[in-house]
C-alpha positions in Angstrom: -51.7 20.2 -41.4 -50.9 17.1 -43.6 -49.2 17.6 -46.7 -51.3 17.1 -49.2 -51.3 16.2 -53.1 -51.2 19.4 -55.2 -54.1 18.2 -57.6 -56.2 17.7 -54.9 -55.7 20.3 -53.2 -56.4 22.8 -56.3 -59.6 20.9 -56.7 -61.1 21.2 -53.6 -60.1 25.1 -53.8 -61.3 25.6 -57.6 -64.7 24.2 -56.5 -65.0 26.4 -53.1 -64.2 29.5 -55.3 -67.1 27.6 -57.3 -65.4 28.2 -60.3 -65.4 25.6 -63.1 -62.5 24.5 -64.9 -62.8 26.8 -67.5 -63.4 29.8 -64.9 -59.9 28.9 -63.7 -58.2 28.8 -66.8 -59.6 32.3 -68.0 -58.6 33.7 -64.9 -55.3 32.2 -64.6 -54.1 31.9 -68.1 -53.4 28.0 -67.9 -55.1 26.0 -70.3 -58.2 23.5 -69.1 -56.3 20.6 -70.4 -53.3 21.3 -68.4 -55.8 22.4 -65.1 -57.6 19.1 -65.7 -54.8 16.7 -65.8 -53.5 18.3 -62.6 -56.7 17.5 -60.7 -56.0 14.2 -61.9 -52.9 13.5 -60.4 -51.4 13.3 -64.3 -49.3 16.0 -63.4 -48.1 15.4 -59.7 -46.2 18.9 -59.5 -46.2 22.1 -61.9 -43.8 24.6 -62.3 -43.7 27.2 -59.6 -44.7 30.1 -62.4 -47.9 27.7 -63.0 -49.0 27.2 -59.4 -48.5 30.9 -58.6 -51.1 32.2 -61.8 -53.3 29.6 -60.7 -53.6 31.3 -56.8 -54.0 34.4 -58.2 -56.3 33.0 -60.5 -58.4 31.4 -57.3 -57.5 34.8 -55.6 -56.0 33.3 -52.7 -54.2 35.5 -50.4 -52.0 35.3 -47.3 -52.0 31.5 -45.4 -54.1 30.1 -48.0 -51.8 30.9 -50.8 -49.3 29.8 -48.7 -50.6 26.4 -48.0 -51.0 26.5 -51.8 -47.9 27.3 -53.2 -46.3 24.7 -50.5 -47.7 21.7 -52.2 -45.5 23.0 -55.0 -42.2 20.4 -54.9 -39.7 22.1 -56.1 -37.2 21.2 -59.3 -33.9 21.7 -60.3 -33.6 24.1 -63.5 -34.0 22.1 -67.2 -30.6 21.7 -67.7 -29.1 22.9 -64.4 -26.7 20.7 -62.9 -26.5 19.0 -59.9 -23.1 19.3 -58.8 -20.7 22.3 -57.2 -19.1 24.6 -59.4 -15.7 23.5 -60.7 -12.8 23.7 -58.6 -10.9 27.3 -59.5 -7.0 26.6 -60.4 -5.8 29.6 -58.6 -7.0 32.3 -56.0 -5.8 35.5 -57.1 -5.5 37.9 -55.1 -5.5 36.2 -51.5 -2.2 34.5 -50.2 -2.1 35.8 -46.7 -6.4 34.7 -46.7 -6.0 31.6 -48.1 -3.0 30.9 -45.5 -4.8 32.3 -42.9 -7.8 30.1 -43.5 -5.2 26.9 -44.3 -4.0 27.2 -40.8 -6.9 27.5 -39.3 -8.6 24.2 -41.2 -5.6 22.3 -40.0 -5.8 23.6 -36.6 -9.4 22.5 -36.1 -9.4 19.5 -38.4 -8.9 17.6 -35.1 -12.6 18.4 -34.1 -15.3 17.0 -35.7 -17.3 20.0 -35.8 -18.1 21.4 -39.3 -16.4 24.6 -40.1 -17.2 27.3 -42.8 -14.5 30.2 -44.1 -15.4 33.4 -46.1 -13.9 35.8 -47.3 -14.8 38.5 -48.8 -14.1 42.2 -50.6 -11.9 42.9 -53.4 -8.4 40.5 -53.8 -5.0 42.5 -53.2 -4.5 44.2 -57.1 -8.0 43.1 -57.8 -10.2 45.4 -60.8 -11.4 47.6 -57.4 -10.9 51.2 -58.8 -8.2 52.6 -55.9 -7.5 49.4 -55.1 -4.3 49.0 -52.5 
């Protein structure tokens, strides 16, 4: 199926359900203004809590709430950054891992191939109750 524009497509639903704009926003709990102006293209996406009261408000189910909540594009988080977390000074705990893993980065840094290392469970002397 084509993608398709998220006003639209809650239009064309809204008026299969034969529901009117103010049928919808009962139902759903989002205002008529705010339903309107994303019919209208004025609001191109809405926030995924939006677009999931307003299938349940249409009482879609199954594929068709799935094509639904699809047309959704998704946002980064007010205020969330876009960026990896900062790089950690020291990592306690781990010398023999973290020399393990060195090795092994420098070994196959000659291929081109990407490579991905974790490790994981408590660090040597970590808060673990019993730890070793």
């Amino acid at each position: 199926m084509a993608e398709r524009e998220f006003g639209s497509l809650l239009r064309e639903l809204r008026v299969g359900a034969q529901l009117t704009i103010e049928e919808l926003s009962e139902s759903s709990g989002v205002s008529v203004r705010a339903i309107g102006d994303m019919e209208r293209g004025k609001v191109s996406s809405p926030q995924r809590r939006t677009a999931e009261a307003l299938a349940d408000g249409l009482r879609l189910v199954a594929e068709e709430r799935a094509r639904f909540l699809a047309t959704v594009k998704t946002r980064p988080r007010a205020g969330a950054l876009a960026q990896l977390p900062a790089d950690l000074p020291v990592f306690t705990g781990r010398r023999d891992e973290l020399r393990q893993a060195l090795a092994f980065l420098e070994q196959e840094g000659q291929d081109a191939r990407a490579v991905v290392i974790a490790i994981v469970g408590a660090a040597e002397g970590g808060a673990r109750p019993g730890g070793r």
